[in-house]
N, C-alpha and C positions, 0 to 999 in steps of 0.2 A: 876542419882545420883545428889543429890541438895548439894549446898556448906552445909547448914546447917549439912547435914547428914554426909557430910567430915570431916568438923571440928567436931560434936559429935563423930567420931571416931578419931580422933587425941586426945582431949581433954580425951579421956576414955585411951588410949594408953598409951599416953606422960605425958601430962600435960595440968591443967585447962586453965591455962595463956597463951593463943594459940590464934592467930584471924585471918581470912582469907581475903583477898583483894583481891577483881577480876582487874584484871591489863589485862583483851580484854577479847575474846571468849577462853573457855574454859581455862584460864589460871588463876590462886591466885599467889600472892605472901603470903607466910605464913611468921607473924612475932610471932616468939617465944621468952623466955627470955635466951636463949642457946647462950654462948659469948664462944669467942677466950679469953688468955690468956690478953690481950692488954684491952680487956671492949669491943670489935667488936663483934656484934652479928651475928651470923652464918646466910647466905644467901639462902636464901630457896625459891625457886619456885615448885608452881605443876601445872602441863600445861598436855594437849595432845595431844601425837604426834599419825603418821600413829600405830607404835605398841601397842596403850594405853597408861593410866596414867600413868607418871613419876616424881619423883623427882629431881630436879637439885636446884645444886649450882651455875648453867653458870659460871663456871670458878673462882669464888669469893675465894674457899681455898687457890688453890694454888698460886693469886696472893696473898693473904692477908700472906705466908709464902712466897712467894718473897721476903716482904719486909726486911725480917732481914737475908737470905741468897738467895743466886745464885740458880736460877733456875735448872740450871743444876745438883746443888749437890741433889735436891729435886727427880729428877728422875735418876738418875744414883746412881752403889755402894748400898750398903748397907742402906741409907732411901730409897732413891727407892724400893729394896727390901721391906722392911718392909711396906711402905704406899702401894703395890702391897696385902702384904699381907691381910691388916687391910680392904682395898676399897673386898677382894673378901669374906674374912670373914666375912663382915656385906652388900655381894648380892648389893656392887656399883661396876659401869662400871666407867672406864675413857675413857671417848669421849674427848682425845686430849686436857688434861685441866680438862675442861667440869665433874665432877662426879654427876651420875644419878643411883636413884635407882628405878626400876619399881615397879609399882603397882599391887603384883600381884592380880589377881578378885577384891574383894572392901578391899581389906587390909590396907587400907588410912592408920592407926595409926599403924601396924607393918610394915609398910615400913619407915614412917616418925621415926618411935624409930629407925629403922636401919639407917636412914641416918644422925641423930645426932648423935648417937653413935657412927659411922663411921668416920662424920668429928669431931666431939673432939679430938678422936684419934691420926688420923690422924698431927692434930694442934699441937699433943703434939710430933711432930716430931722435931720440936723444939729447945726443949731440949736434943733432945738425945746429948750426949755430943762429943766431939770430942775424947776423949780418949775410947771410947764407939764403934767409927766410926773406928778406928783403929784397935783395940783388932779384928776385924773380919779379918780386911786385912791382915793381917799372917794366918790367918785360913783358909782363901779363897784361897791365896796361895798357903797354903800346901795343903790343899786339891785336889786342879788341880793338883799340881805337881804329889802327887802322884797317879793320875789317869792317868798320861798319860801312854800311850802306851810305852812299851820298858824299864820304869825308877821304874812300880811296884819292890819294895824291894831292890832299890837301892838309895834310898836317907837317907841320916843319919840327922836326925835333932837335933839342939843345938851341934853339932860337935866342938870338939875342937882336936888338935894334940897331941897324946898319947905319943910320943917322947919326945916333944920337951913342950910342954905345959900340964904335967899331973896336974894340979892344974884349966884348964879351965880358963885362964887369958885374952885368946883370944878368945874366939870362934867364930864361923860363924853360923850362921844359919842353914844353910845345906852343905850337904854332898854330892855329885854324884859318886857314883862311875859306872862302866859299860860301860863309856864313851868313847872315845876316851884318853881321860887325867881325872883325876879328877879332877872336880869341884866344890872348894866351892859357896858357895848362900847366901847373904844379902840383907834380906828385911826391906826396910829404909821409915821410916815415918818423921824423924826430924831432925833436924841439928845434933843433940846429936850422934845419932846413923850411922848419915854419918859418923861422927868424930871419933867414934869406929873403924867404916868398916875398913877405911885409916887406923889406927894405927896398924891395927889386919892385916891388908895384907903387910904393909911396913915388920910388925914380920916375917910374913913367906918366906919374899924377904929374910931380913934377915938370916933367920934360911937354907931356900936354900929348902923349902919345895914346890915341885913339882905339884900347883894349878893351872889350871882357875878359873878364878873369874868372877864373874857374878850379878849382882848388879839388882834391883827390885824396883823400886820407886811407893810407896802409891801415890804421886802425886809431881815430881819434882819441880816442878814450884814453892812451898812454901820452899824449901831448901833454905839458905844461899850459893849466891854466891860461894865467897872463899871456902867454907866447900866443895860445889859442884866441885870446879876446881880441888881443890887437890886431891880430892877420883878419877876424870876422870883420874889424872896421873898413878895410881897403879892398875883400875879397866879394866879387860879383857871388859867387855861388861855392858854396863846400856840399862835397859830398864824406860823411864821415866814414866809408870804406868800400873797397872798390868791388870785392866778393859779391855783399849783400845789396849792390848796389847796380848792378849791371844794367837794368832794365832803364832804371831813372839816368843813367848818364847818358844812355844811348837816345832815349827820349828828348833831354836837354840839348844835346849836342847837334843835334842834326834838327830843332827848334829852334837855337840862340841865331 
């Protein structure tokens, strides 16, 4: 296979505006007119290795989305999820960085459309916004919760005290009942809603109403200090985030 005949199947594929650069033996660097968000144009090598032709970025995506956030938030959580998604729906691997999409027989230009469309994608991770990034962490929450073992059709969500709060002025998140004691559950993304938790648990010191409490952090470390100190005073147990935490709530919870 001659570059000419690579590039007329990229160019039939993709697009005209395509040109191929032999950069050694059997390697091109492809430059296309395909940009990041920024005006950066997407990083494209096609090289061969022991398995066949491949596509790669060497690592160019995800540093080039390093630069406006934390590596870590890119693979962990919910983008992680999502770019997991996007890299297997458009047939890319991640080799450690690395996204490569093979060539499969002489498919030069449905590979090369797969891996731009892949990494656009991907780029437009982005934006996903942070109130976007949240909206899942209660959901992923409740969803484990109520998969665990032992706690099926014992958790009550949006809970409030039928007694003492029938207007829902306090509510907690969840519910346990089956337990040991019951325990309410607040799943805390922001200062705001730490500041809830406290007020809603000093109520039921208050009220004399008979909870553990059990506290769930999206990711403590961006809490407000103070906000943080005074919720530690009133709260049975905090876990600082719910990812790296799975094992120990599941432990707790079906203990308390």
């Amino acid at each position: 296979m001659t570059s000419d005949v690579i590039l007329q199947s990229f160019r039939q594929t993709v697009c005209h505006d395509l040109t191929l650069v032999p950069e050694g033996i059997e390697r091109y660097r492809v430059f296309s007119p395909f940009m990041f968000h920024d005006g950066d144009h997407l990083a494209l090598v096609l090289k061969r290795e022991e398995s066949g032709w491949v596509l790669s970025d060497e690592g160019h995506t995800m540093m080039h989305l390093s630069y406006r956030m934390e590596y870590k938030d890119l693979t962990q959580g919910k983008r992680g999820e999502i770019i997991d998604s996007i890299l297997a729906k458009h047939g890319i691997r991640d080799r450690d960085g690395e996204f490569i999409c093979p060539v499969p027989d002489t498919q030069y230009g449905d590979a090369l459309f797969q891996m731009v469309q892949g990494l656009l994608r991907v780029s437009d991770i982005s934006f996903l916004s942070r109130e976007h990034v949240r909206s899942t962490f209660r959901d992923d929450v409740s969803a484990y919760i109520n998969a665990l073992p032992g706690l099926s059709g014992q958790v009550t969500w949006e809970w409030h005290d039928p007694v003492h709060d029938p207007e829902g002025m306090y509510p907690a998140d969840g519910y346990l009942t089956g337990l040991d004691e019951p325990t309410v559950l607040f799943l805390l993304q922001n200062d705001d809603r730490v500041r809830d938790a406290t007020i809603n648990l000093l109520q039921y010191e208050k009220w004399g109403v008979p909870v553990h409490s059990v506290a769930i952090f999206e990711n403590q470390e961006m809490i407000n200090r103070k906000a943080l100190a005074k919720l530690s005073d009133v709260c049975d147990k905090m876990f600082s985030n719910f990812t790296g935490n799975k094992d120990r709530i599941r432990q707790y919870l079906v203990h308390v």
